[in-house]
C-alpha positions as CSV (number, residue, x, y, z in Angstrom):
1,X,-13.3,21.6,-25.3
2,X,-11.2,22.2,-22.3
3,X,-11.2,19.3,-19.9
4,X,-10.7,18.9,-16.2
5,X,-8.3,16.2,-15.0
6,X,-8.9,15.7,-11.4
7,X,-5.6,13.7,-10.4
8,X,-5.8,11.2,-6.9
9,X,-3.9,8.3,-6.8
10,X,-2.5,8.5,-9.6
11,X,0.8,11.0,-9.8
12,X,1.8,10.2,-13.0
13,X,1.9,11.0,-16.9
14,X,2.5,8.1,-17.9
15,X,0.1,4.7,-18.6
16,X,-2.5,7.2,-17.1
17,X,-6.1,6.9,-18.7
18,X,-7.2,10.1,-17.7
19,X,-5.1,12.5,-18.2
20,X,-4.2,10.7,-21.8
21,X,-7.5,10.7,-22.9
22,X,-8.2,14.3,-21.9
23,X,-4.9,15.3,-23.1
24,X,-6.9,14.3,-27.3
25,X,-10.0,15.3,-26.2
26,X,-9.4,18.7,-25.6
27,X,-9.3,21.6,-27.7
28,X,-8.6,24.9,-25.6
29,X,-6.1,23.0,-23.3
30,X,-6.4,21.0,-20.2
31,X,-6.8,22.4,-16.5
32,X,-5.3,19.2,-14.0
33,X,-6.2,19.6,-10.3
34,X,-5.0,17.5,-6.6
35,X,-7.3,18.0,-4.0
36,X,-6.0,17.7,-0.6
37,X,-8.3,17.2,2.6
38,X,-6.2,17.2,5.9
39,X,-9.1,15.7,8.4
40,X,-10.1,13.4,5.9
41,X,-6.4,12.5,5.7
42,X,-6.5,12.2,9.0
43,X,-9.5,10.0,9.6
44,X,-8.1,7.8,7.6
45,X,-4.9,7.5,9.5
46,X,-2.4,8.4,7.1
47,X,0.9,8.7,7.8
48,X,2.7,11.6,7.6
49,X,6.1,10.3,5.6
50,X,3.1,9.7,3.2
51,X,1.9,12.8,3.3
52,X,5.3,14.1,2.8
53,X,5.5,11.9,-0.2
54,X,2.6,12.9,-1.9
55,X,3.8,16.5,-1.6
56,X,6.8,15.7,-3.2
57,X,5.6,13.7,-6.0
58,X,3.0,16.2,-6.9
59,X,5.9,19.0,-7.2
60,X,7.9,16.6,-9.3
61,X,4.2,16.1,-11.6
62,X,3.4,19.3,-11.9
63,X,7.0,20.1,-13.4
64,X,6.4,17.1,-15.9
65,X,2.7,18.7,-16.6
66,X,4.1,22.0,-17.1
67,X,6.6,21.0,-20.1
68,X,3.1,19.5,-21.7
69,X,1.3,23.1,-21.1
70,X,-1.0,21.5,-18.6
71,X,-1.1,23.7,-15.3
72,X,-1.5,21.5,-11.8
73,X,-3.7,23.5,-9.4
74,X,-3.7,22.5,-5.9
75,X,-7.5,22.6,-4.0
76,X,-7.2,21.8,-0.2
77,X,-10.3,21.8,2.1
78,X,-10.8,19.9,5.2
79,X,-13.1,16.9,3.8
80,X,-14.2,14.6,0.8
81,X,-17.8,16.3,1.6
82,X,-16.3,19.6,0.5
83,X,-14.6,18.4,-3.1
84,X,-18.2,18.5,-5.3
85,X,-18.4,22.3,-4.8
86,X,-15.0,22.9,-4.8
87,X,-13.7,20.8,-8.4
88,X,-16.9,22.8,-10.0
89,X,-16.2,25.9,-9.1
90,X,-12.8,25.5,-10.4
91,X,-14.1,24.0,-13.7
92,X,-16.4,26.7,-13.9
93,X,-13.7,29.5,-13.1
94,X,-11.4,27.8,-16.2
95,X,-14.3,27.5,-18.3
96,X,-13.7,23.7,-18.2
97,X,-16.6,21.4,-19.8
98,X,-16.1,17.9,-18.2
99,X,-14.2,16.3,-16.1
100,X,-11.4,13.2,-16.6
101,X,-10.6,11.1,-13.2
102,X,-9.6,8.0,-12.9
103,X,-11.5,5.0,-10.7
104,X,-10.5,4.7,-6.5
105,X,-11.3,1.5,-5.0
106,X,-11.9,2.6,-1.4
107,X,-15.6,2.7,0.1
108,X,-15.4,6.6,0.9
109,X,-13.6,7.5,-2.1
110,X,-16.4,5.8,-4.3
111,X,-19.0,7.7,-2.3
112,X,-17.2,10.9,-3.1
113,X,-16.6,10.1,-6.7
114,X,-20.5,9.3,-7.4
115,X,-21.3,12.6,-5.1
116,X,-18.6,15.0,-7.6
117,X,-20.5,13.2,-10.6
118,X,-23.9,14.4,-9.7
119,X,-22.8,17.5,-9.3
120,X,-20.9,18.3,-12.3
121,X,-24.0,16.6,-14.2
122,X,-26.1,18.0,-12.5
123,X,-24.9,21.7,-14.3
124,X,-24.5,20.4,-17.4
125,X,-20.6,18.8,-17.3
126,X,-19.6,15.7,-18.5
127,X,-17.9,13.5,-16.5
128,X,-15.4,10.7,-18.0
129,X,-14.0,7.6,-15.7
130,X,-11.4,5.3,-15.9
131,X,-9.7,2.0,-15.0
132,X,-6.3,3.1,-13.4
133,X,-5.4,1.3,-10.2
134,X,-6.0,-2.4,-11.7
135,X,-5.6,-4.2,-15.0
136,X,-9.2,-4.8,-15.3
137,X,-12.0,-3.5,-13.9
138,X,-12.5,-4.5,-10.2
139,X,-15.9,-6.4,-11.1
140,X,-14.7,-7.9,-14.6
141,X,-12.9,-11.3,-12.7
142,X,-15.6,-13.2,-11.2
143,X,-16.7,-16.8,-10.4
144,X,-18.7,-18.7,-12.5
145,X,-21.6,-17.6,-10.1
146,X,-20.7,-14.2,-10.9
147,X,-19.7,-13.7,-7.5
148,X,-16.3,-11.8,-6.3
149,X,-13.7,-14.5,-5.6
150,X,-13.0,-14.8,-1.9
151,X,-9.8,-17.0,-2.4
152,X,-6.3,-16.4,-4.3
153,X,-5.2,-19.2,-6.0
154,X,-8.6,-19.1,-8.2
155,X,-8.6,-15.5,-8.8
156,X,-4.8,-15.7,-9.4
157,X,-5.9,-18.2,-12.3
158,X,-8.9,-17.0,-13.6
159,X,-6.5,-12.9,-13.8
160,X,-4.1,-14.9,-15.5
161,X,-6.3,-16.8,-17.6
162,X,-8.1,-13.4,-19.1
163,X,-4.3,-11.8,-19.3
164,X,-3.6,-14.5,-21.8
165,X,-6.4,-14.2,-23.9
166,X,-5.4,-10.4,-24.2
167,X,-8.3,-8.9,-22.3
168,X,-6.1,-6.7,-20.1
169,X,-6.3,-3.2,-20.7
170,X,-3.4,-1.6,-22.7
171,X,-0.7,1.3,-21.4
172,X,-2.0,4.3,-21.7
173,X,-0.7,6.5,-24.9
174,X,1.6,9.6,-23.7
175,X,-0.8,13.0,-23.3
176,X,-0.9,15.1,-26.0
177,X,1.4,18.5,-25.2
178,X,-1.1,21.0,-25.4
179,X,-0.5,24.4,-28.0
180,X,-0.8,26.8,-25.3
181,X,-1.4,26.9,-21.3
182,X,-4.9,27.8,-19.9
183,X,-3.3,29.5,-16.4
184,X,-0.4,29.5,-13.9
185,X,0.4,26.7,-12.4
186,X,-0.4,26.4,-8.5
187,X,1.9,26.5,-5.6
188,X,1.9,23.0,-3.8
189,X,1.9,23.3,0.0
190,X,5.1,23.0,1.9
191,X,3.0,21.0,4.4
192,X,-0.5,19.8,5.2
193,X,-2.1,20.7,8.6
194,X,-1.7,17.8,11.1
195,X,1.3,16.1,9.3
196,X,4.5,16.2,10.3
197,X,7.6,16.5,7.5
198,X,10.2,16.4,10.1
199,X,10.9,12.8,9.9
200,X,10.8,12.3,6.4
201,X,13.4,10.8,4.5
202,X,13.9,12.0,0.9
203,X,17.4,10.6,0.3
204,X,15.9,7.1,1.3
205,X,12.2,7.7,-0.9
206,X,12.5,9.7,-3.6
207,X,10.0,11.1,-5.6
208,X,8.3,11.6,-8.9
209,X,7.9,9.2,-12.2
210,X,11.2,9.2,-13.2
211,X,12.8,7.9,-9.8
212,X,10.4,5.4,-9.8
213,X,10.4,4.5,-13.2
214,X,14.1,4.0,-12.7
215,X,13.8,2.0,-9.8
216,X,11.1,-0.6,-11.6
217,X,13.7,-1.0,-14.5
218,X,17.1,-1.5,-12.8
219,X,15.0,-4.1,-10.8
220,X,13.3,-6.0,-13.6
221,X,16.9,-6.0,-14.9
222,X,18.6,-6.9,-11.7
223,X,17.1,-8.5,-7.8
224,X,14.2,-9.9,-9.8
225,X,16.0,-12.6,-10.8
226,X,16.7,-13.6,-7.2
227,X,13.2,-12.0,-5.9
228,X,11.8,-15.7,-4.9
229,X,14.7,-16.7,-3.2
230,X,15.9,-13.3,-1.3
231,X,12.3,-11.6,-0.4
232,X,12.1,-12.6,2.8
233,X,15.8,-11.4,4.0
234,X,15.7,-8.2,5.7
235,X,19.1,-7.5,5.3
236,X,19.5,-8.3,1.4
237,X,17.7,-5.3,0.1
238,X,16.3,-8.4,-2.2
239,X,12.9,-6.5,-2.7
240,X,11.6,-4.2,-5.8
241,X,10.6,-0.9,-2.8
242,X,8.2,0.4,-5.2
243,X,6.0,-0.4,-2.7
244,X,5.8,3.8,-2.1
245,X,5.4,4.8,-5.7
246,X,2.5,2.2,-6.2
247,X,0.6,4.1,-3.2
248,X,0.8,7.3,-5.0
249,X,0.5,6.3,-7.9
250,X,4.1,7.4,-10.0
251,X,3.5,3.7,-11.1
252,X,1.0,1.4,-11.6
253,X,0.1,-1.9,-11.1
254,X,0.0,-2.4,-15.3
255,X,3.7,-0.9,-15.8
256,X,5.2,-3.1,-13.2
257,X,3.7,-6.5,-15.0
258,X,4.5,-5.3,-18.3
259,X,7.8,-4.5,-16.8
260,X,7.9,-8.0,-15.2
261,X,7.0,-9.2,-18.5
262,X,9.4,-7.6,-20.8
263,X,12.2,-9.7,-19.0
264,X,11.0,-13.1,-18.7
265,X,9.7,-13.5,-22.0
266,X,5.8,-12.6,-21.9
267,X,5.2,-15.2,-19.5
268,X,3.6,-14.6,-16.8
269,X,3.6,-18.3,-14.7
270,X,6.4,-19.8,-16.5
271,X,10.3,-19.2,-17.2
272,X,11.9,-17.2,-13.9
273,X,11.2,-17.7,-10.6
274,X,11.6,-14.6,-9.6
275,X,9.6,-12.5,-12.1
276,X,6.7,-14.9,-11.4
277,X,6.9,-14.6,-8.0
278,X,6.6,-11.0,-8.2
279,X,3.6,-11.0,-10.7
280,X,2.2,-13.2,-8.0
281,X,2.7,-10.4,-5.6
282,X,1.4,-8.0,-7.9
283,X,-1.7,-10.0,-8.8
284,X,-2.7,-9.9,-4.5
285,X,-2.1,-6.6,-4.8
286,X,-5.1,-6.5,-7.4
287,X,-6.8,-8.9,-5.2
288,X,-6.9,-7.4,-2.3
289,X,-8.4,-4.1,-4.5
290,X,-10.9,-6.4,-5.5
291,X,-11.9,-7.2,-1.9
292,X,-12.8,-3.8,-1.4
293,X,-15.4,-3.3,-3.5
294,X,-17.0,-6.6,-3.7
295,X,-17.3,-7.0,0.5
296,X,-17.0,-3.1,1.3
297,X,-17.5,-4.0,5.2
298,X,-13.8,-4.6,5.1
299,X,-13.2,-0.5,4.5
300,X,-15.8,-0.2,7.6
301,X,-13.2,-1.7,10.6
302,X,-14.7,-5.0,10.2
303,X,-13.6,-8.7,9.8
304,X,-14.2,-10.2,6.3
305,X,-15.2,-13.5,8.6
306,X,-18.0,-12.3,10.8
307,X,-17.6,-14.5,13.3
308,X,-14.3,-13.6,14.0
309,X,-16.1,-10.5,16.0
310,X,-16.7,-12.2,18.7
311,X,-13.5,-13.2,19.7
312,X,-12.3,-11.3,23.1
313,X,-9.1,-10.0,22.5
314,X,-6.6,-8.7,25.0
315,X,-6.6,-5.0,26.2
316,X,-3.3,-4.6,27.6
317,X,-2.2,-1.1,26.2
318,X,1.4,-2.0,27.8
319,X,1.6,-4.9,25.3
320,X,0.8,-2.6,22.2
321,X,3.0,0.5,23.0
322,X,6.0,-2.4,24.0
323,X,5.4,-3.7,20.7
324,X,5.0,0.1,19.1
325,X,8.3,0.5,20.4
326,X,10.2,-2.2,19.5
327,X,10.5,-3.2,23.0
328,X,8.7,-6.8,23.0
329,X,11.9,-9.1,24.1
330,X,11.5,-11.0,20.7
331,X,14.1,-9.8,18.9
332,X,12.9,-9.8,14.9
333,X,10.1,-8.5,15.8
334,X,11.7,-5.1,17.8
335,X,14.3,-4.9,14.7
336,X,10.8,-4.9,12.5
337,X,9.2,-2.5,14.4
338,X,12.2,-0.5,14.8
339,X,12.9,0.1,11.4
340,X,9.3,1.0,10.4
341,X,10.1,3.6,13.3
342,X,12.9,4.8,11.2
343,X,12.4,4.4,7.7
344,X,8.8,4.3,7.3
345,X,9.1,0.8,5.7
346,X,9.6,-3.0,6.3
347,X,9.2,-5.7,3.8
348,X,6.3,-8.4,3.7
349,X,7.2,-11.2,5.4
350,X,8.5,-8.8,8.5
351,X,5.3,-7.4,8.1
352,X,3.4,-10.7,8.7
353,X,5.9,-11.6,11.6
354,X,5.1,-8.2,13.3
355,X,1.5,-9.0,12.7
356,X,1.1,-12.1,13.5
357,X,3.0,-11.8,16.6
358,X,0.4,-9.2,18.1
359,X,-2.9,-10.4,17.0
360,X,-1.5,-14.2,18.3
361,X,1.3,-14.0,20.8
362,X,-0.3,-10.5,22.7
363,X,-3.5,-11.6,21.2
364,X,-4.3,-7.7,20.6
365,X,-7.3,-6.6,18.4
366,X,-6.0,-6.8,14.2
367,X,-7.5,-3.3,14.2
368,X,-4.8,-2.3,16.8
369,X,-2.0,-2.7,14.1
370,X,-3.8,-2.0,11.3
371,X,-3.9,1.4,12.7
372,X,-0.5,1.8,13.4
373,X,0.5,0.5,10.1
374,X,-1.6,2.7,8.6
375,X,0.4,5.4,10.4
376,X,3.5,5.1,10.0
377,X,4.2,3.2,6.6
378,X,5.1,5.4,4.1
379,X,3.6,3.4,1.5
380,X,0.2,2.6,3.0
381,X,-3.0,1.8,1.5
382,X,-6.4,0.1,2.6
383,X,-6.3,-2.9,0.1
384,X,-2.7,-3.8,1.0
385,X,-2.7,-3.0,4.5
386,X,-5.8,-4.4,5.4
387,X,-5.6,-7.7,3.6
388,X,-2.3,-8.0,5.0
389,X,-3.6,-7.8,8.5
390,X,-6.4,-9.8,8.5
391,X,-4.4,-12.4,6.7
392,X,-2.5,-12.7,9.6
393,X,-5.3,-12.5,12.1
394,X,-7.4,-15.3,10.6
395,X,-10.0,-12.6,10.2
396,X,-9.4,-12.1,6.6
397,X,-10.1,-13.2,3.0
398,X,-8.3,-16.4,2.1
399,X,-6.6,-16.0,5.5
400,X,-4.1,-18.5,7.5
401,X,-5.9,-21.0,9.6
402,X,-5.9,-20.1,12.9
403,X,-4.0,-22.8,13.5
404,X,-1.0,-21.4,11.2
405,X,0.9,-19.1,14.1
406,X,4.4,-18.1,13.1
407,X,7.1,-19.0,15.9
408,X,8.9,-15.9,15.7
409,X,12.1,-17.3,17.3
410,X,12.0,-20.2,13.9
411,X,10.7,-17.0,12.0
412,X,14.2,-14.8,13.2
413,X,16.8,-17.7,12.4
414,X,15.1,-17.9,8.9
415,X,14.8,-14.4,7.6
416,X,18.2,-13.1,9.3
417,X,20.4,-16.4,10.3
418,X,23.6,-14.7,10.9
419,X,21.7,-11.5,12.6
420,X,23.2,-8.5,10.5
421,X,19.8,-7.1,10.5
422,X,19.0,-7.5,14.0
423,X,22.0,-5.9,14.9
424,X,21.4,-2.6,13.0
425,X,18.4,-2.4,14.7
426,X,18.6,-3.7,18.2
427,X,22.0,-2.7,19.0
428,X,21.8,-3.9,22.3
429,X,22.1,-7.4,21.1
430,X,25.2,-6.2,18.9
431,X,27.9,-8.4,21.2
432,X,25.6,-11.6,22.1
433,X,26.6,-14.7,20.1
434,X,24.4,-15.0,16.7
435,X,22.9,-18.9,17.9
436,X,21.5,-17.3,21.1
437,X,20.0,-13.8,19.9
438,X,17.3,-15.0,18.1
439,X,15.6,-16.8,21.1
440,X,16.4,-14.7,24.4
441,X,15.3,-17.6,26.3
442,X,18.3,-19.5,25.2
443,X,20.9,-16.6,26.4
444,X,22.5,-17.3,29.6
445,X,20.9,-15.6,32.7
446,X,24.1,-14.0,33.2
447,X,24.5,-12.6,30.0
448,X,20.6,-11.2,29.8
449,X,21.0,-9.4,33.4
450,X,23.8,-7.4,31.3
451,X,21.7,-6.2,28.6
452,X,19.5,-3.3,28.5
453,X,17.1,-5.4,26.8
454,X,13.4,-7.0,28.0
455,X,12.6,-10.1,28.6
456,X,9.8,-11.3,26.6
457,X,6.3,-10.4,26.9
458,X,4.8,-13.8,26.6
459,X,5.5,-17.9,26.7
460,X,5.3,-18.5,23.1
461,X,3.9,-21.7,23.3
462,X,1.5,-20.9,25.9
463,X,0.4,-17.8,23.8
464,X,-0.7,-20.2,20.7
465,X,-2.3,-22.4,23.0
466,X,-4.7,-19.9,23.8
467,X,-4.9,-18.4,20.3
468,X,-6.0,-21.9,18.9
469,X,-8.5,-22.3,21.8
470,X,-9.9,-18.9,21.7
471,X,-10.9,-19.5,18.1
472,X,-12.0,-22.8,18.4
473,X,-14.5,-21.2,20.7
474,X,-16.1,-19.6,18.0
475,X,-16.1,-22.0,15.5
């Protein structure tokens, strides 16, 4: 028996069902394979310090595969339509007799998982799947109508609910180190067509298991403790930035609550604020995954409310690239957008200020940022990034009213009162008093004719007047 293991989302050897189970299966050694498709990449707007990412997690994976005897081969062709052909030639070149992947969430990813199965059982393979990305199953937390919950706070009890009566799937067991290795390992690609490596920043994201291992426990021991209180503060550092890792999967979602666990007690709605707050943040995560596959029109571009297609956003493409660039007038939000410019990166509640502030300030399509999210973040993903934005367009699954707009001027004095953060962004403001930064309305005329800085794009208040109005007409 010589197993396939067909790696994805999941750049790990560790807690990985998968390759673990292959890893005892298998008799004559195991074969593990990453298929890489550069327009479907593409299509799917992925950004390149993502790309880069990947590339350098899978070299760091194929170095912990080799000390098992497991070889990583590297596949790349231009789309998913091309990987059924491809992964069973390969297990037919190894002499490989089924193949081991674990489950993707995404609408196109299931397609092309259920069009690889028919073909390797179609000639005769075995194919094996398993539940990686969540703690249980996507379908196993439902309503009493057996429906997919639409709201949080229910599915955040009922997950809890079925944690505690120990239906949650285990870690895992280590793979098996294999007696001898079936071939050479591949060569991973120095680059993928259509990405660009030049702005990537390894110092900042390192790769691979260990790093990230690493990083989940020196947090669980450390910032988690103050996680509830600090999140929000840009300038703190306050948050776990495993947020990369999680994407391509040197973690998952299971390690990071047993982590979370480990330290306050086995509880996981009691004893720290902090750690519970995080398992809250985890538990969306696995909401939001959820989402996908019970209401897949979300993966399609559209609104999880269907009404909310009808509103009439704005279409001024000066708006969008001003607030690309970090050029808006509003302060946090250029600081935001700035350092997702820089480092690939911003934490959640300056993501929800940046997004909040285009789909109801510029009143710009959700889509619009989703996009460019999607882009640049180097730790992006459908579930997250998509909940996120429809969240804050009123769009979404348990969204904010649309009545719920963030002043970002009340937002800025918040998240960074004494304006370290905006500073190291938006150095043009480096010199102007902290109380008057925040709202460059309430700077002297003088002082703003000095600065090589805009004026903002829109009246706030007047903005939110015609967000409210504009979904009241649909209601």
């Amino acid at each position: 028996m010589r197993p396939l293991v067909w790696f994805r989302a999941d750049l790990r050897t560790h807690d990985n069902p998968a390759l673990s189970r292959a890893s005892r299966d298998a008799t004559r050694g195991v074969v593990a394979v990453y298929t890489i498709c550069p327009e479907q990449w593409l299509a799917h707007d992925l950004a390149g310090a993502k790309a880069d990412l990947i590339l350098r997690t899978l070299e760091a994976l194929s170095k912990d595969l080799a000390k098992l005897n497991i070889p990583l081969l590297v596949l790349e062709h231009p789309t998913f339509a091309q990987s059924p052909a491809a992964l069973l030639k390969l297990a037919k070149a190894h002499a490989c007799d089924a193949l081991y992947f674990n489950d993707e969430n995404e609408l196109n990813e299931r397609e092309r998982d259920a069009e690889v199965t028919s073909a390797f059982e179609d000639a005769g393979l075995k194919v094996h799947t398993f539940t990686d990305q969540l703690v249980f199953p996507p379908d196993a937390i439902r309503t009493k109508q057996s429906r997919f919950y639409s709201v949080f706070t229910p599915f955040k009890k009922a997950w809890i609910s079925r944690h505690q009566e120990g239906e949650a799937r285990d870690e895992a067991p280590a793979p098996r180190t294999q007696d001898d290795m079936p071939c050479e390992p591949g060569t991973i690609p120095s680059s993928v067509n259509g990405f660009d490596r030049d702005r990537a920043q390894p110092d900042l994201w390192p790769a691979g298991e260990d790093p990230a291992r690493k990083t989940l426990f020196a947090f669980c021991a450390n910032e988690i403790k103050t996680y509830a209180d600090e999140r929000d503060l840009p300038d703190a550092d306050a948050t776990s930035r495993l947020s990369p890792h999680l994407a391509v999967g040197a973690l998952s979602s299971l390690q990071c609550v047993n982590a979370a666990l480990d330290v306050n007690q086995n509880k996981l709605d009691s004893g720290s604020k902090g750690a519970t707050t995080w398992i809250s943040e985890l538990i969306w995560r696995e909401f939001y995954r959820c989402i996908l596959v019970g209401f897949p029109r979300v993966c399609r571009h559209q609104p999880f409310k269907p009404e909310t297609d009808r509103i009439e956003w704005n279409k001024n493409t000066d708006h969008l690239e001003a607030w690309k660039a970090g050029r808006t007038g509003v302060p946090i939000v250029d600081a935001a957008m700035r350092q997702l410019s820089q480092t690939g990166w911003m934490n959640n509640r300056l993501r929800m200020i940046s997004a909040m502030y285009l789909t109801k300030d510029l009143f710009l399509d959700w889509r619009l940022g989703e996009r460019h999210f999607s882009r640049s973040l180097i730790d992006t993903d459908l579930a997250n990034n998509n909940g996120g934005w429809q969240w804050s367009a009123s769009t979404g699954v348990d969204a904010a009213p649309y009545f719920r707009i963030f002043n970002p001027y009340s937002q800025s004095k918040k998240c960074d009162p004494d304006g370290e953060f905006i500073r190291r962004y938006v150095p043009e403001l480096a010199d102007v008093p902290a109380p008057q930064f925040h709202d460059p309305n309430a700077m002297p005329a003088l002082l703003r004719t000095t600065l090589d800085y805009p004026e903002p794009l829109v009246n706030h208040a007047k903005a939110r007047a015609h967000a409210i109005e504009a979904f009241k007409a649909i209601r």
